[in-house]
Phi, psi and omega in degrees: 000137183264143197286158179272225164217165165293167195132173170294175161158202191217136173271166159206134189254109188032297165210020162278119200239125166276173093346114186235138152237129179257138198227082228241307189258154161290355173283339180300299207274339173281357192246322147056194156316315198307135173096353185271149201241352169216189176217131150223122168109277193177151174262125179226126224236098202240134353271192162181174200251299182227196175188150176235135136325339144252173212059017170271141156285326175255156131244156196224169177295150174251112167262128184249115147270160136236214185323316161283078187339093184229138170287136144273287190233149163219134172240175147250146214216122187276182167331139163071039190247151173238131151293152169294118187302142162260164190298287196294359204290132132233354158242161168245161151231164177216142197214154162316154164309077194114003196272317188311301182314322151309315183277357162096011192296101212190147174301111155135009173281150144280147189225158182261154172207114183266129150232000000 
């Protein structure tokens, strides 16, 4: 799989197509969510294992992918949390609190990512 770059781009959930901002560098991915009062459609924080919530304003869902972008686990994580890293996660994605459940987003879908 080829690594990505920052930028846009678009997931897909069975047949649900999101809004993607891909955060590829580290200064992107230290950066994240934080200072933001929304999201719109979802973040995918490549590579990566875990991630916390503090200095977020939401709370928003968590997707631990891995490597086949296969959900391991999705949590929702309120503000000033530090989630747990999974063994296997090499993306994370982050979406609004409730927006991942609309999209049918659940442990063991494959999601597609164009970017």
């Amino acid at each position: 799989m080829a690594r990505w770059r920052d930028g846009r781009g678009e997931l897909l959930v069975e047949e649900v197509r999101v809004p993607l901002e891909i955060a590829a560098s580290y200064r992107a991915r230290t950066r994240g969510l934080l200072g933001r009062d929304e999201v719109d459609g979802a973040m995918l924080l490549s590579p990566a294992g875990g991630v916390h919530t503090f200095g977020m304003r939401m709370p928003i869902d968590v997707a631990y992918l891995d490597r086949r972008l296969t959900v391991i686990a999705v949590r929702t994580m309120a503000p000033g949390r530090l989630g747990l890293p999974r063994l296997r996660s090499r993306h994370v994605l982050e979406a609004a609190a409730g927006a991942m459940a609309g999209w049918g987003l659940a442990a063991g879908v494959r999601v597609r990512v164009s970017a």
